[in-house]
C-alpha positions in Angstrom: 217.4 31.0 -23.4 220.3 29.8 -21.8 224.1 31.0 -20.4 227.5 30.6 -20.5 229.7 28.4 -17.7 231.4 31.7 -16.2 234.3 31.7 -14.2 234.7 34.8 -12.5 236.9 34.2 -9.0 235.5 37.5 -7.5 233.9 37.1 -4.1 231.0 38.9 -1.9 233.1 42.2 -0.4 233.9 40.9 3.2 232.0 44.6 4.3 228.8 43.2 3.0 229.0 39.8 4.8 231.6 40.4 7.8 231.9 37.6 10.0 230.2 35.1 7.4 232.0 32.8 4.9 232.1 34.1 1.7 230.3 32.3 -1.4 232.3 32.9 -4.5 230.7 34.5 -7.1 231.2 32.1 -9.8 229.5 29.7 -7.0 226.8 31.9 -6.9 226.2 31.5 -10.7 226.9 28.0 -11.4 224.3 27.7 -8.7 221.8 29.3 -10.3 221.9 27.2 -13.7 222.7 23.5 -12.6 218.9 24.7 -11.3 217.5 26.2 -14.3 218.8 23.4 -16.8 218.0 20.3 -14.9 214.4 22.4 -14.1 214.3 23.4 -18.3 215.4 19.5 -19.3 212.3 18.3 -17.0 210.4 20.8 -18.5 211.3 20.0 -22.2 211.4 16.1 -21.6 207.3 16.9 -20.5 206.3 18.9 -23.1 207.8 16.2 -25.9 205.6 13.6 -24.0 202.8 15.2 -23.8 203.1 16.9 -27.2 203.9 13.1 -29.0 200.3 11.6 -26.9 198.3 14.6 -27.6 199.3 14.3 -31.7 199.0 10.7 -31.3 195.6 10.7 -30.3 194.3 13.0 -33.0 194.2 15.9 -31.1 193.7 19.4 -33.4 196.7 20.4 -31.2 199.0 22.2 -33.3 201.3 19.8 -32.6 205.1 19.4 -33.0 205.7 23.3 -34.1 203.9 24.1 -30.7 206.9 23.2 -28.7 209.1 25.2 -31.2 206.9 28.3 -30.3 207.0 28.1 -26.8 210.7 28.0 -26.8 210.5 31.1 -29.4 212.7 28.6 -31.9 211.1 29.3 -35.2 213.9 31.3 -36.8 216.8 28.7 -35.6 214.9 25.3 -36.2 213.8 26.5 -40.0 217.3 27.5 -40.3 217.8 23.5 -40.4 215.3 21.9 -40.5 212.3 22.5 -43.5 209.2 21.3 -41.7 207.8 20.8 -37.9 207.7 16.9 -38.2 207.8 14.4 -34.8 211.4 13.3 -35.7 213.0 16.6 -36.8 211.0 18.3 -33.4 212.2 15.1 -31.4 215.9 15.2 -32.8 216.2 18.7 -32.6 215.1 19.0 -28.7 217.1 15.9 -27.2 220.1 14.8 -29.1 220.8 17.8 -31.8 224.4 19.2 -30.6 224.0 22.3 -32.5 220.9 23.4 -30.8 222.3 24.7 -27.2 218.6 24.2 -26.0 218.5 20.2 -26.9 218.1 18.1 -23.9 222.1 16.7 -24.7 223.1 20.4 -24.7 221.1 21.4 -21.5 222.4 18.4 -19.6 226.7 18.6 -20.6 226.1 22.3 -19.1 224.4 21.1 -15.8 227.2 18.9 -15.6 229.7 21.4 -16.5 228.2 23.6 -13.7 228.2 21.0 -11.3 231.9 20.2 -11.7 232.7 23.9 -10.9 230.7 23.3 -7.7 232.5 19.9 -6.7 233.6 21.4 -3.1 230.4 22.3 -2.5 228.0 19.5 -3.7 227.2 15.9 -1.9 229.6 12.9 -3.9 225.3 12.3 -4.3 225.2 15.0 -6.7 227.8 14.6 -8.8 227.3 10.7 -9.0 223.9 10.9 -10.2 224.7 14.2 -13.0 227.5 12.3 -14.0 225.2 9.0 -14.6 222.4 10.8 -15.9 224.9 12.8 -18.4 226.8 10.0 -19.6 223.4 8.2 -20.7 221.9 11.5 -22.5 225.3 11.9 -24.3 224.8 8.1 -25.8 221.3 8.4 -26.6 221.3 7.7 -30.7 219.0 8.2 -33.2 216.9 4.9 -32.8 216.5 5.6 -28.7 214.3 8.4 -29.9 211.9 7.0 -32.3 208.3 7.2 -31.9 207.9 3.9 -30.0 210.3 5.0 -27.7 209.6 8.4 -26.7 207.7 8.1 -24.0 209.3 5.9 -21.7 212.2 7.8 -23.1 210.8 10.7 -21.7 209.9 9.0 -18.4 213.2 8.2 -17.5 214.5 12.3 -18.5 211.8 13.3 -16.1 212.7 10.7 -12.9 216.4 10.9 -13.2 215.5 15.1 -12.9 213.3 14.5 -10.2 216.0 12.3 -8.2 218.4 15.4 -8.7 215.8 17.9 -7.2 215.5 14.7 -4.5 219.1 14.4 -4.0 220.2 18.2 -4.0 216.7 18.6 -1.5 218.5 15.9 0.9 222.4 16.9 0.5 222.8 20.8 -0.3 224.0 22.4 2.9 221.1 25.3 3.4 223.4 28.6 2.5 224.0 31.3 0.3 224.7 28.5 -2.7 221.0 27.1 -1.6 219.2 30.2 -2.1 220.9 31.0 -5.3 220.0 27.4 -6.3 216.1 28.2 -5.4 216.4 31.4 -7.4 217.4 29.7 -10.5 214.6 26.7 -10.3 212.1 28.9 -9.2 212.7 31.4 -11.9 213.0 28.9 -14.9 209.8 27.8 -13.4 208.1 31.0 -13.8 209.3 31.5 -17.2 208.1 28.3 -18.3 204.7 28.3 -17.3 204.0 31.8 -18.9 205.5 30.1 -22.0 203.3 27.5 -22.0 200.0 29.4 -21.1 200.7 32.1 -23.7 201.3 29.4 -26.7 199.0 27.1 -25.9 196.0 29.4 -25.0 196.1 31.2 -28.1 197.0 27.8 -30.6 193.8 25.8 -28.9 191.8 29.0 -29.1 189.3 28.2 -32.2 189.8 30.6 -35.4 186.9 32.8 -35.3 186.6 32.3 -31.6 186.5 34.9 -28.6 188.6 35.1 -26.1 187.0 33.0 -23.3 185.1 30.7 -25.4 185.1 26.9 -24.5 187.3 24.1 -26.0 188.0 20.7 -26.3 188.3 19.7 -22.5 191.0 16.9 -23.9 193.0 19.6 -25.6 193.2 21.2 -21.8 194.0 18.1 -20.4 197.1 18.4 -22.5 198.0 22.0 -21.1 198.1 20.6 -17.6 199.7 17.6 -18.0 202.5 19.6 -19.9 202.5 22.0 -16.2 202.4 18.6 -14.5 199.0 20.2 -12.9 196.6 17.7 -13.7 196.2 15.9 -10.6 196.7 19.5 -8.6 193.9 20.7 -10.6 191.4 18.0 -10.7 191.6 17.7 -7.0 191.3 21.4 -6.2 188.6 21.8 -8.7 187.1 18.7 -10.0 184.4 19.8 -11.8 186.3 23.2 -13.3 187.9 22.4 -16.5 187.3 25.9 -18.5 189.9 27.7 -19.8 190.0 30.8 -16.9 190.2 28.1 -14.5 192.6 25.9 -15.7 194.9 29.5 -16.4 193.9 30.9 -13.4 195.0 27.6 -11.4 198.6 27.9 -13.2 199.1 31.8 -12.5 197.9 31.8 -9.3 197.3 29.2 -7.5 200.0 29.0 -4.5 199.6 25.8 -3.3 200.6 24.2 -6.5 204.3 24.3 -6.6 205.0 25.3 -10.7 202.3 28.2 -10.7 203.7 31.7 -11.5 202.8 33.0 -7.6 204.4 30.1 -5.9 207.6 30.3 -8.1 207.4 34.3 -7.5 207.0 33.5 -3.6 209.7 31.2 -3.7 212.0 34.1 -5.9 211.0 36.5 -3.0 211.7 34.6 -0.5 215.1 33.6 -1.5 216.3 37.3 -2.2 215.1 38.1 1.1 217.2 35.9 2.6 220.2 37.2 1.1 219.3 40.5 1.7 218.7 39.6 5.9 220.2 36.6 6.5 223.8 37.2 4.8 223.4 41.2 4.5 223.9 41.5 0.4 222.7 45.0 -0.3 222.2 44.6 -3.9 219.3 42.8 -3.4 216.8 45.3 -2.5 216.1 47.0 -6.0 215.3 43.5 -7.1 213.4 42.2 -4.6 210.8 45.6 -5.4 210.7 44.4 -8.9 209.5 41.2 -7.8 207.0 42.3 -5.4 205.7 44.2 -8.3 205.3 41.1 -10.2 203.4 39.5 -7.1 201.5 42.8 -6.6 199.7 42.7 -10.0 199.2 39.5 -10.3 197.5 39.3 -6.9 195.1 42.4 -8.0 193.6 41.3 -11.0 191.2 38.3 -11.6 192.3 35.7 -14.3 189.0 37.1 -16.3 190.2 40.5 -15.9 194.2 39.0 -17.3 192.2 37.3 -20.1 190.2 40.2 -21.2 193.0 42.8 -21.3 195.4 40.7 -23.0 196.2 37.6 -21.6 199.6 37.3 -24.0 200.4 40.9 -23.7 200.6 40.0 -19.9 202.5 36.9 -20.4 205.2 38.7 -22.3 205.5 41.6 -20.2 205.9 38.8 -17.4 208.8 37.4 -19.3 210.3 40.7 -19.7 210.4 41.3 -16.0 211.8 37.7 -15.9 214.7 38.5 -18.2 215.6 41.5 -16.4 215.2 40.0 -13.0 218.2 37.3 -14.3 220.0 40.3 -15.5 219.8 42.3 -12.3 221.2 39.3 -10.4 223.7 38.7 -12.4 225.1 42.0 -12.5 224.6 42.4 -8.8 226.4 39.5 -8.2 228.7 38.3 -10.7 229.3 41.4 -13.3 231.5 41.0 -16.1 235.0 41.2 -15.2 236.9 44.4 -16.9 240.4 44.3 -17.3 242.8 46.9 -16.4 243.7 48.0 -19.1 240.2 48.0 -20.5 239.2 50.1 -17.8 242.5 52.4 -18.2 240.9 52.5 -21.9 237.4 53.1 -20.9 238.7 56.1 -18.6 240.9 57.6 -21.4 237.8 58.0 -23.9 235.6 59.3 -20.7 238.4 62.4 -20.4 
């Protein structure tokens, strides 16, 4: 799930943005992940929280090897670890080194990112990724025990949030802010299809159809993991089925983490490089995202459900992947030497 600090020093071609100030390309993708890992390390630090108070309280959640699931994990944590237990889960997902999804991991590479973007980042920004770092790398094993996960887990979430505040209040509103909103917006999306299509289908009942009604406090758990639950209980209070609660997180667009807001929000960004700063490569993605918006706008959430609500959800994450491909080949391709290419050209003759 995650990327490599790249370091390519090519830039947009001065034909594509003449008379504009040229973002460098490495900019442009260091921008893009200091969003999606402070966004996935919110995400993560949730999903523990809610995942520890949901098995706390005796929920039939499936518990601890949900969270391996949603992050598609199963084949690297079993590698090292024999069972899905609260302190292998726990261990493995904020202070494990080897894991290059653990919350330590995730936060060395935001900070790596953001020190490639020093001459363009507020003092702000750096100050607080450099405090926030520095306190994940000392976390030990007794900081996350059991009795001290969740305000543990508190703490991952606000000092995220202030970033998001900071970078909201001090990132000058160009290029290297739109690539920013492409890569929070994006990570959002693919979380919350994650999260729908594991935890729909583990809370379904064995034996049960798809549809059917379950434990309203198991649901609870779904939206507090999307942050939703407020959203949702204000919007509709006396709603809490299943379809709802999916529909709400698909495609509801006044609540900020739902797949149609975080597609708007992709949309909108890409055509603002395409318009604003004139970068032609855009305009093969931006249809692929409209085509995500398209369908997603055309069918009912009882119409997603019936035909397949995880075949949907994959295909979603698909489109996702290559969306994050297509950007990053528009934008920042791999850099070929010359004589690979003189090589390349050789075997082509």
């Amino acid at each position: 799930m995650g990327a490599g600090i790249m370091t390519q020093v090519s830039v947009f071609p001065a034909s594509v943005l003449p008379g504009l100030r040229n973002l460098l390309s490495r900019y442009a993708e260091n921008m893009m992940w200091l969003a999606r890992y402070m966004e996935r390390i919110e995400n993560m630090a949730r999903l523990i929280e809610v995942t520890g108070s949901s098995v706390r309280a005796g929920s039939v959640d499936a518990g601890w090897d949900s969270i391996i699931h949603i992050n598609a994990d199963e084949a690297f944590f079993f590698r090292h670890h024999k069972a899905a237990t609260e302190q292998a889960v726990v261990t493995f997902y904020i202070t494990e080194e080897g894991n290059p999804d653990s919350i330590l991991s995730l936060a060395r590479c935001a900070r790596e990112n953001a020190r490639v973007l020093r001459p363009l980042i507020s003092t702000e920004m750096w100050m607080h990724l450099n405090v926030f770092t520095r306190w994940v790398i000392e976390l030990g094993p007794g900081d996350v025990g059991a009795g001290y996960l969740s305000p543990l887990c508190t703490r991952l979430k606000q000092d995220c949030q202030t970033h998001f505040g900071i970078t909201e209040g001090t990132l000058y509103r160009d290029q290297g802010w739109l690539f920013y909103s492409l890569g929070k917006n994006l990570e959002r999306a693919d979380q919350i299809t994650r999260l729908i299509d594991i935890k729909y289908h583990t809370l379904l009942p064995s034996g049960a159809g798809v549809g059917s009604d379950i434990d309203m406090s198991q649901w609870t758990s779904v939206l507090r993991s999307a942050a939703a639950y407020h959203a949702f209980r204000r919007v509709l209070p006396d709603g809490m089925t299943p379809a709802n609660i999916v529909g709400f997180l698909l495609k509801n667009n006044g609540f900020p983490r739902s797949l149609s807001n975080s597609l708007c929000n992709v949309y909108s960004a890409l055509g603002s490089l395409a318009g604003e700063y004139r970068l032609r490569h855009c305009g093969p993605i931006l249809e692929r995202v409209e085509e995500l918006r398209v369908t997603l706008a055309e069918q009912t959430v009882e119409d997603i459900i019936l035909r397949g609500l995880h075949e949907y959800m994959d295909w979603i994450q698909r489109e996702l992947r290559q969306i994050q491909n297509e950007i990053a080949q528009a934008f920042w391709p791999p850099v070929v030497s010359v004589s690979a290419a003189d090589g390349m050209a050789q075997m082509q003759n």
